[in-house]
C-alpha positions in Angstrom: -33.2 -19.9 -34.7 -29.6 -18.9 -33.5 -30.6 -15.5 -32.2 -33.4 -17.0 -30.2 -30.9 -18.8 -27.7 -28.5 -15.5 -27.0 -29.3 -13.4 -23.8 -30.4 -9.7 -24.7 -28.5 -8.1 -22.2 -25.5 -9.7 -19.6 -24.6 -7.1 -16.2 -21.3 -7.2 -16.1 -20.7 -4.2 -14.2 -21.9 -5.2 -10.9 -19.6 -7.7 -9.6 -16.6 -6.1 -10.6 -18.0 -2.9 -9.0 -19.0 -4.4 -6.0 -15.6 -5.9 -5.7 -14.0 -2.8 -6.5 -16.0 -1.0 -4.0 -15.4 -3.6 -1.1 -12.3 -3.6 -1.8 -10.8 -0.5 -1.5 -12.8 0.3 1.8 -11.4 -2.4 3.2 -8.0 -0.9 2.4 -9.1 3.0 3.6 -10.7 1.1 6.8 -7.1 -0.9 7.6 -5.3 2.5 6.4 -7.8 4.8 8.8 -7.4 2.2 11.8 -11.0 1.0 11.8 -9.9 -2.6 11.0 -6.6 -3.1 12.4 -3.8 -1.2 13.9 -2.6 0.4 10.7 -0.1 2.1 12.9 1.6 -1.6 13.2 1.1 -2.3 8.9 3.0 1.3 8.4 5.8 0.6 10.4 6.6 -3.0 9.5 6.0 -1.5 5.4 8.4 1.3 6.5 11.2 -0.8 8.0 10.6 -3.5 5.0 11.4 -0.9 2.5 14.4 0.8 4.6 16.2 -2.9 4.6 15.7 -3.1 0.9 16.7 -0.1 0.2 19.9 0.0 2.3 20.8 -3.6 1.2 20.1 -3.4 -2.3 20.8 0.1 -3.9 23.4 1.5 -0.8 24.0 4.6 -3.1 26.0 8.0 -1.9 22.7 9.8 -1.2 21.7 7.5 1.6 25.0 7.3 3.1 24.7 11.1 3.0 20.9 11.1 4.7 22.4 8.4 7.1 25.0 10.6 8.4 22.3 13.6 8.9 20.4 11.7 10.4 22.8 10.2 12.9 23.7 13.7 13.6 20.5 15.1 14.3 20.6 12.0 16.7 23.0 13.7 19.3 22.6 17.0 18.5 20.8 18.6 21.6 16.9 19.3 21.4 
């Protein structure tokens, strides 16, 4: 009587695959520039991740790479 109320077979794939699916093109369509100006996304994610670096973790290596690149700054082209 108990085995007469349980479903033979659930999907549980779909959904989550659909989900999955949507998604990550929405990501590769914002990354690509088909949604939004990614350009803009990748520059504020760069200059996010510089200020936490450099306030966080100042370490020697990126007083060393700030130094370089201040110098390639007025070197001549």
């Amino acid at each position: 009587m108990a085995k007469d109320d349980l479903v033979p077979y659930v999907n549980t794939w779909f959904w989550p695959s659909c989900t999955l699916v949507g998604a990550s093109s929405l990501c590769f369509g914002v990354y690509i520039g088909k949604i939004t100006n990614s350009h803009e996304w990748k520059e504020i994610f760069l200059d996010y991740c510089h200020h936490k670096r450099t306030t966080h973790s100042p370490n020697p290596l990126d007083k060393i790479a700030r130094g370089v690149m201040s110098l390639l700054k007025i070197a001549p082209k």
